[in-house]
C-alpha positions in Angstrom: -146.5 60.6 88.2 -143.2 61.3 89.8 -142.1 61.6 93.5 -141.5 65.3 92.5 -144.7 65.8 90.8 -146.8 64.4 93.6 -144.4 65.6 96.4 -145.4 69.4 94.9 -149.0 68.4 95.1 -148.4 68.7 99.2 -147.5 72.3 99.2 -146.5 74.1 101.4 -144.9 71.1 103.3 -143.2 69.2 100.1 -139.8 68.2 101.8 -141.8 66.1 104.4 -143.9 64.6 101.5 -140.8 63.6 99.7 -139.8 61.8 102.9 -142.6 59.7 103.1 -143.2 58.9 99.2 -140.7 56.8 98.6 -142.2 54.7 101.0 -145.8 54.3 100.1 -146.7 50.8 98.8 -147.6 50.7 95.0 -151.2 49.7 95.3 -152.7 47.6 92.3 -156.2 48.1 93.9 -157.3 51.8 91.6 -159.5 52.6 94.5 -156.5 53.1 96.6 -153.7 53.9 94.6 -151.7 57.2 94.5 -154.5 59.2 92.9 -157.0 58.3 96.1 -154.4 59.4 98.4 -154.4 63.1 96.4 -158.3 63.2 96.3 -157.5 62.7 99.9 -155.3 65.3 100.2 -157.3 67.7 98.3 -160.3 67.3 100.5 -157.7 67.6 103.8 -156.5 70.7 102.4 -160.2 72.2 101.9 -161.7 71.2 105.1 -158.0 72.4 107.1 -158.5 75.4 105.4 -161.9 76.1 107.4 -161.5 74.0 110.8 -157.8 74.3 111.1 -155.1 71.4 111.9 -151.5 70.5 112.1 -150.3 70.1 108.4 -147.4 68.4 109.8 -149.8 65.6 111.4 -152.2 65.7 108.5 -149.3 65.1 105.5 -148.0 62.0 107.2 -151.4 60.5 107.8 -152.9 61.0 105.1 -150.0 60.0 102.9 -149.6 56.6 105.1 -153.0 55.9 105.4 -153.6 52.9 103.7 -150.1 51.6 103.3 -150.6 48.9 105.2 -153.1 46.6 102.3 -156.1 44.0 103.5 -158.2 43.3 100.8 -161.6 44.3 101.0 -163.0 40.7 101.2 -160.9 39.7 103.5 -162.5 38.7 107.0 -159.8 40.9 108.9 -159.9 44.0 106.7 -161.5 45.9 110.1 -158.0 45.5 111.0 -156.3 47.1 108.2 -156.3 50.7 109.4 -154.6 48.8 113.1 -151.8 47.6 110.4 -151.2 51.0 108.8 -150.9 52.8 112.2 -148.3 49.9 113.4 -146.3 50.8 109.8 -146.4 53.9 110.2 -145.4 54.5 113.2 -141.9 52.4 112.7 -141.6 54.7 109.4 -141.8 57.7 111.3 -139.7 56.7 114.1 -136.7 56.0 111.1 -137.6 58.8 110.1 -136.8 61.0 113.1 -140.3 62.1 114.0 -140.9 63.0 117.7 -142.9 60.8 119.6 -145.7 62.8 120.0 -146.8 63.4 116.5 -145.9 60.0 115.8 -148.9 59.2 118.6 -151.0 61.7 116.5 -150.3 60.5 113.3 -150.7 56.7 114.0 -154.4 58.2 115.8 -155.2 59.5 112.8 -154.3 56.8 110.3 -156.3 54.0 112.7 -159.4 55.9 113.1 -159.6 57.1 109.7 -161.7 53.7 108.8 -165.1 52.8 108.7 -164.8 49.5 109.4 -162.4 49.8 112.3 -164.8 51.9 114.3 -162.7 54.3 116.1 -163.7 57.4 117.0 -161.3 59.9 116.1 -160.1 62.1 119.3 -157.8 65.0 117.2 -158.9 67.8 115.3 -156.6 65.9 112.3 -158.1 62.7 113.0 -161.8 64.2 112.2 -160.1 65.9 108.8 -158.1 62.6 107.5 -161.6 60.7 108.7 -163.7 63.4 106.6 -161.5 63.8 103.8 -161.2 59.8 103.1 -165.3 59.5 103.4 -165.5 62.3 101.1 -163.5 60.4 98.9 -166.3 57.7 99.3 -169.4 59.3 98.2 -170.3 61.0 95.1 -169.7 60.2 91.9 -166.0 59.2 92.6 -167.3 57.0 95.3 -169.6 55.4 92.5 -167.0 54.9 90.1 -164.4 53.2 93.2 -167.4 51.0 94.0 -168.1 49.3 90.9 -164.3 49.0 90.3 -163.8 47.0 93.2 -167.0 45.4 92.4 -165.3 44.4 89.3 -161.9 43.4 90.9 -163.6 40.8 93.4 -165.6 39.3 91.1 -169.2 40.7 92.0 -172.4 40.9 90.3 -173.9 44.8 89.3 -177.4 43.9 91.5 -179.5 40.9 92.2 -181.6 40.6 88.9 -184.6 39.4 90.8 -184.5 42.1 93.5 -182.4 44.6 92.5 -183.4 46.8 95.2 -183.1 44.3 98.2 -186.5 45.4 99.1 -187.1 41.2 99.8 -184.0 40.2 100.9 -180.8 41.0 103.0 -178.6 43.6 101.6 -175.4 41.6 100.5 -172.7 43.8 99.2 -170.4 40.8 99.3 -172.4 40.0 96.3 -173.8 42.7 94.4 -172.1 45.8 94.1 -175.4 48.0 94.3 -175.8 46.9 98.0 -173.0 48.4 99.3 -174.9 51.9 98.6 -177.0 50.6 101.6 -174.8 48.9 103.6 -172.0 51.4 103.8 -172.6 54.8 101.3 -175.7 56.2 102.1 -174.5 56.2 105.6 -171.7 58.1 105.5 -172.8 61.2 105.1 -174.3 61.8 108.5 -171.2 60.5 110.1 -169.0 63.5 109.3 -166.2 64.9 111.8 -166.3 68.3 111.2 -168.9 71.0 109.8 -166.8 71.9 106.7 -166.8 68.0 105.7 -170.7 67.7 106.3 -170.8 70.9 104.1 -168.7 69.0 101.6 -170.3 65.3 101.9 -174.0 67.1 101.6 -174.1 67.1 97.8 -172.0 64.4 96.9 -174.5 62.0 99.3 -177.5 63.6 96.7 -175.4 62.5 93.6 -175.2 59.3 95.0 -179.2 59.0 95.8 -179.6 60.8 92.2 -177.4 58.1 90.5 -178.7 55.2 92.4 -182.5 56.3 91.0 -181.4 56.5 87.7 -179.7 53.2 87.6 -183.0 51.7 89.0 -184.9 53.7 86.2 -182.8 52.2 83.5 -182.5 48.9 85.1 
């Protein structure tokens, strides 16, 4: 896609995306690469469209999100979300942005992670939060979590157990653990009542697929 083409996917606010775009890392990683950050977006513009929000706060986080990369593997990937506030923040600043939504948007990027912890304080912290869980679950979530399954060099499911029902889920290991450890909990985390709306059937396609894939195992 083009800067034009994806800045027009931000509509109404496309001047402001076409700010930012340039400056979005090209991400080899398929799970977070320009067409997560449009799912993203997509989701945002849903759940804004019920609970409200600043689109001007909402664009730049959600656009700068994960611009700052830690691979999934790696040890201090909790931080990763820290890393893309930091980035973003300077960004903005060159950019002109005032200092308050610069606050906002940095708030927004670092608590939009799972692994970070944060609890998001802003209305558009709960909708970048919401819309990039959303994002997680369902069948897109299945498909991002056996491609990065693939990238790091993981096994499908422990042959001998493959529903951990006698061992320690290890997701580090088998891609069908991270269901457990990390999926099947999202859903009852959601921000807002129009994202729990949204994450309720994509949480049963993920219990649906997950008992079919043990069926057929």
């Amino acid at each position: 896609m083009t800067p034009n083409t994806i800045a027009s996917a931000f509509a109404p606010l496309e001047q402001l995306a076409s700010q930012l775009i340039p400056h979005i890392p090209r991400e080899d990683d398929a799970s977070h690469d320009i067409s997560h950050t449009l799912r993203v977006w997509k989701n945002a513009r849903t759940i804004q469209a019920i609970e409200g929000g600043d689109l001007t706060i909402l664009v730049p986080s959600i656009l700068l999100h994960d611009c700052a990369a830690v691979e999934k593997d790696s040890p201090f990937r909790f931080q990763a979300s820290r890393h893309a506030a930091d980035k973003a923040s300077k960004l903005l600043r060159e950019q002109g942005f005032s200092a308050s939504a610069i606050e906002s948007v940095a708030h927004a990027i670092e608590a939009h992670s799972f692994s970070a912890n944060v609890p998001p304080r802003t209305l558009e912290a709960k909708i970048v939060q919401d819309a990039d869980r959303l994002d997680a679950i369902g069948m897109i979530g299945v498909a991002r979590c056996f491609h990065l399954a693939g990238r790091l060099r993981r096994s499908l499911y422990d042959v001998d157990d493959p529903r951990g029902r006698n061992r320690p889920h290890d997701d580090k290991k088998f891609a069908v653990d991270h269901f457990d450890t990390k999926l099947l909990k999202l859903a009852s985390g959601f921000q807002t009542a129009a994202g729990r709306s949204l994450a309720r059937p994509r949480h049963e396609r993920l219990v649906r697929y997950l008992d079919e894939l043990f069926e057929e195992i």
